[in-house]
N, C-alpha and C positions, 0 to 999 in steps of 0.2 A: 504494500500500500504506500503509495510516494504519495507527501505534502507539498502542497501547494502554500508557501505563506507570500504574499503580495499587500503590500506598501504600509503594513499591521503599525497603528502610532494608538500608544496608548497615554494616557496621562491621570494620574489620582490628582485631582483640584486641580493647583497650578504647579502643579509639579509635573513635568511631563518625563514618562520612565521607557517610553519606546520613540522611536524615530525613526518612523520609513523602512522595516522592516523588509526584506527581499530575500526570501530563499526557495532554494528547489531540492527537500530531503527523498533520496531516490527508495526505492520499494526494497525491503528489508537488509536496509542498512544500519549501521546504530552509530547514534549521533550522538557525539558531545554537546553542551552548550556550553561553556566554559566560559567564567570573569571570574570578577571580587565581587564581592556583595555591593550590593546598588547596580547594578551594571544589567539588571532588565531581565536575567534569562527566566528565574522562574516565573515572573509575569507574562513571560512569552510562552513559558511550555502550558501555564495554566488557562491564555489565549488559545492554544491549540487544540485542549483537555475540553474548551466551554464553560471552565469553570468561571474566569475571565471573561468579558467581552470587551473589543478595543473599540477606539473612539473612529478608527479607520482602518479600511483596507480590509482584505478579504482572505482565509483560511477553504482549503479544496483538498480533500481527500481523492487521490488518483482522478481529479481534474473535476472530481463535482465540488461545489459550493456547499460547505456547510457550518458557514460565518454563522448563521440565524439558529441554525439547531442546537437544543439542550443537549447539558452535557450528554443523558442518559440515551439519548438517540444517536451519539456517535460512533458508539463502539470501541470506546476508547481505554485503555486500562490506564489506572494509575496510581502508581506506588509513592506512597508520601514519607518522608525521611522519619516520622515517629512512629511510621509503620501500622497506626490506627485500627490495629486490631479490636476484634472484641473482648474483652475480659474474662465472658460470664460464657464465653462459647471453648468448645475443645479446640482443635487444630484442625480435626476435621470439616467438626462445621461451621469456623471462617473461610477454609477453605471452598467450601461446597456455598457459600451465603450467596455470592451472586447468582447462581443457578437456580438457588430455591425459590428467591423473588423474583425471578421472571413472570412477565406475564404468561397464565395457563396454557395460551395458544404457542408461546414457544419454548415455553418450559420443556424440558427432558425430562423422562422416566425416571421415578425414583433409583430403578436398577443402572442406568446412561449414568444418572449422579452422582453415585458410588463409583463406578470403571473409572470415570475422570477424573475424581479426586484422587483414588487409590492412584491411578496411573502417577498424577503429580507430584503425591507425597514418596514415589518412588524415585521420579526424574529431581525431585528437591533431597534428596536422600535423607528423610525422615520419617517412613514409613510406623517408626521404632514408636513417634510420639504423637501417633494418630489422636490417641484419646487424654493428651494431657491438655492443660489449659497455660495461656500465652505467658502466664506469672512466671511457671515451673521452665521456660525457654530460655538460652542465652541471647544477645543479643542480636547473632549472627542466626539462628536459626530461626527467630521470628522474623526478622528480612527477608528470608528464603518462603516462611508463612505467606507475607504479606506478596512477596512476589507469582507465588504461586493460584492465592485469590485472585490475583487482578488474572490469569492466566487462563484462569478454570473458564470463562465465558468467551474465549476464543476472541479477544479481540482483533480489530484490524489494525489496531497501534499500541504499543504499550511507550507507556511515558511513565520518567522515575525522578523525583526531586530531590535531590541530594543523598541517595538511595542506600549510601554504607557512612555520610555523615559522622552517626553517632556511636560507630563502632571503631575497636583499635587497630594499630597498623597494620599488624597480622590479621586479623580478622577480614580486615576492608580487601587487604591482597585476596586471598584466598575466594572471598565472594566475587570481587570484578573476573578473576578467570572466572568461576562457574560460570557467573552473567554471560561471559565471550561465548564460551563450548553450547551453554543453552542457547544462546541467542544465534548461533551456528547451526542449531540441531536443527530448530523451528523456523528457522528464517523470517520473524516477524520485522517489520519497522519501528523500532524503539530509540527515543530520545531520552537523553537524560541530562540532568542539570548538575555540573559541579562546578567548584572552585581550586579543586584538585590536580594539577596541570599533570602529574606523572598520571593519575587515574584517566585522563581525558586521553593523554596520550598513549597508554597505555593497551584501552579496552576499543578504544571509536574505529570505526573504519571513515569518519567525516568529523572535523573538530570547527566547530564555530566559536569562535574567540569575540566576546564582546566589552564591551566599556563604554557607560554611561549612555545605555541605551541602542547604541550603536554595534551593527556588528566591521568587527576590525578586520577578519579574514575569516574566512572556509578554506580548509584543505584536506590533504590528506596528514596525518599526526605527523610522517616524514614531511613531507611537503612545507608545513609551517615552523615544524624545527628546523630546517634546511635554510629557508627563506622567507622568515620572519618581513609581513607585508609595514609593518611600523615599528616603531621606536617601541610603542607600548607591548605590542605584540613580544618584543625580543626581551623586553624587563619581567614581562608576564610569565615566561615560559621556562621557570627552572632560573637556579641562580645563574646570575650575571656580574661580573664586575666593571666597575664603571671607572674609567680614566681620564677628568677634565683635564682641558690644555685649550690652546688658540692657533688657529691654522695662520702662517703668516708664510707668503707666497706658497713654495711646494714643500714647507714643514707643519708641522706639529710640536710645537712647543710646550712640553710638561714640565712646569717651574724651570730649569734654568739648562733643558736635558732639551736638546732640537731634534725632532724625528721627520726623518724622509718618507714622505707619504709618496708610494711606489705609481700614482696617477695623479694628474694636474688636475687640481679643486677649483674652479670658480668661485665656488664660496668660499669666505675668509673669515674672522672671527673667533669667537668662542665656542669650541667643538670638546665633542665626549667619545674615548674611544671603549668599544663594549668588549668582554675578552668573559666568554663561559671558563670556568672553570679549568676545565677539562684542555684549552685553548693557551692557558699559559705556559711556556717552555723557563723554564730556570737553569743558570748554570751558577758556578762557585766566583768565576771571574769573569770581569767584564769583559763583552766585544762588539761587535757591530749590531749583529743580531741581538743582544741582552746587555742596551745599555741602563738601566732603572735599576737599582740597589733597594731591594726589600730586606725587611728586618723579617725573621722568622718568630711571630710570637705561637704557634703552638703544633705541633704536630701528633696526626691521629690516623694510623695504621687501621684503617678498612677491608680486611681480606686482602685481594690483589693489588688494590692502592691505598694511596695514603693522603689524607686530608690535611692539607699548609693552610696555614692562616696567616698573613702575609701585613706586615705594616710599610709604606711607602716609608721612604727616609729619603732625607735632605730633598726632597719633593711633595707638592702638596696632593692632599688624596686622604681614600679614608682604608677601612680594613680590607682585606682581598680574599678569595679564597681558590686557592688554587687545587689540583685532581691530577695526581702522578702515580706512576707505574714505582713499586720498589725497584727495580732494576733502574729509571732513570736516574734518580739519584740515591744514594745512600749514605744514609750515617748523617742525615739533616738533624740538626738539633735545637729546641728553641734557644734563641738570641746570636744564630747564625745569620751574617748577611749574604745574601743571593742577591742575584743579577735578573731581570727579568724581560723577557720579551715573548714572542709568541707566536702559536702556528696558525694564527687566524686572527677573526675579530672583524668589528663594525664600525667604519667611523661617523659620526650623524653631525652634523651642521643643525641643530633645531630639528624637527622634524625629518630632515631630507639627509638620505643617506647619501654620502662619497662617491664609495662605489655599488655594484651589483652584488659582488659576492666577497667572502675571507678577503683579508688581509693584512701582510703584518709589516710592522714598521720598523724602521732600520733607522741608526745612529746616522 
């Protein structure tokens, strides 16, 4: 089932929390929606849901219009982050609930009701706690509860609003693959709302990056880590370190350190160069490629690499965080100084990037 949303602006009073909405979610794909909090998505997935209505523009389920219909006539499943189970019901019968209240003429056979729950608490691998109630749950298996209710009525779209939120890191891991492998099995069209950039990256086969109403970029999860479409987009997406300076002809001047920007800039000014983590190169002594002398204020061996925490010296800047291989260097120790430069990176004038892609700057 692909979504149609077209020119969707919504606004509470005078606040307006959408702006000219435009997308095309293809037929059972799963979509991130991905910002900071204020940034519109759940007001947009609840636009989609019907629980919402916008003040514009139009929502089409595989190309029909169905801006004006309530929720309950969409079809729609939807998982809400407290999971709003019943209490006073088993696991069974929240599961079975949408079925039961259908109206008589499409309702299913008592016997139909049973096979598809049983089936679900199977495919949710909780078969074990049919008959307990949501108290006696961990947090992780009432998610899989709540996702398997919105399931059991076969919708044409499942929508999820910040869907492993309130669960821990392990936990939330372990449910986003299930989500992936189910959402593989069945092939529905599901959107969902995070703030979680490694989750959106992650789980999505389509990531919508928004802010402040707007959406910033659609792509694929490679595609926007690759080639982050803005400034906001590249700070959004997993840490980044930031290196102010000023472009003056074909340098870049960080405090009193001139770096050769490898393309001629038009723009001149006050520029920021971006450098992920992972993008910074260190060595012991300085040279062309590693002229910036960083203080090493802490180090933290992660399995195959090792987490720097980086203080700029005799240049101005704030903390850094650098992502190395033990084999690149070793035997780093806090209050060691390094040399820093790098195998990539961004450089922005304001909003407008340099160049297209990587690059790293030379003494």
């Amino acid at each position: 089932m692909s979504i149609q949303i077209e020119g969707i602006h919504k606004s509470f009073g005078k606040t307006q929390v959408l702006h000219d909405i435009n997308l095309d979610l293809l037929s059972g794909q799963l979509v991130g929606l991905l910002g900071p909090s204020g940034s519109g998505k759940t007001t947009l997935l609840r636009i989609i849901a019907g629980l919402e209505h916008a003040n514009g523009g139009r929502i089409r389920f595989n190309g029909e219009d169905v801006t004006d219909l309530h929720a309950r006539d969409r079809n729609v499943g939807f998982v809400f982050q407290n999971y709003a189970l019943f209490r006073h019901m088993t696991v069974f019968d929240n599961i079975a609930f949408g079925l039961s209240i259908m109206p008589k003429a499409q309702r299913p056979e008592k016997s139909e009701i049973k096979r598809r729950v049983n089936n679900l608490l199977e495919m949710i691998q909780l078969a074990h706690v049919a008959n307990r109630f949501p108290a006696q749950l961990s947090g992780g298996q009432r998610q899989r509860v709540a996702l398997a209710r919105s399931l059991a009525v076969e919708p044409k779209v499942l929508l999820l609003d910040e869907p492993f939120g309130a669960l821990d890191a392990q936990v939330r891991k372990e449910l986003r693959r299930w989500l992936r492998r189910l959402h593989d099995e069945l092939h529905f069209t599901s959107v969902f709302v995070t703030h979680d950039q490694e989750e959106a990256l992650d789980v999505s086969d389509q990531v919508v990056v928004m802010s402040q109403g707007h959406v910033e970029q659609i792509g694929t999860p490679d595609a926007i880590w690759q080639a982050p479409a803005s400034r906001f987009v590249l700070e959004f997406l997993g840490e980044v370190n930031k290196i102010n300076g000023d472009i003056t002809g074909s340098r870049f001047q960080v405090g009193h350190y001139p770096l050769q920007i490898p393309v001629a800039s038009h723009k001149q000014g006050a520029a920021s160069w971006y450098l992920r983590p992972h993008e910074i190169s260190l060595t012991t002594a300085p040279d062309v490629q590693h002229p910036l002398p960083v203080l090493v204020t802490d180090v933290n061996a992660r399995g195959s690499l090792v987490q720097l925490e980086l203080e700029p010296k005799d240049w101005p800047g704030t903390l850094m965080a650098a992502q190395l291989t033990h084999q690149h260097l070793t035997g780093v120790t806090r209050g060691q100084t390094l040399y820093l430069g790098s195998q990539g990176g961004r450089l922005y004038v304001g909003e407008q990037q340099i160049t297209d892609s990587n690059l790293a700057l030379t003494a």
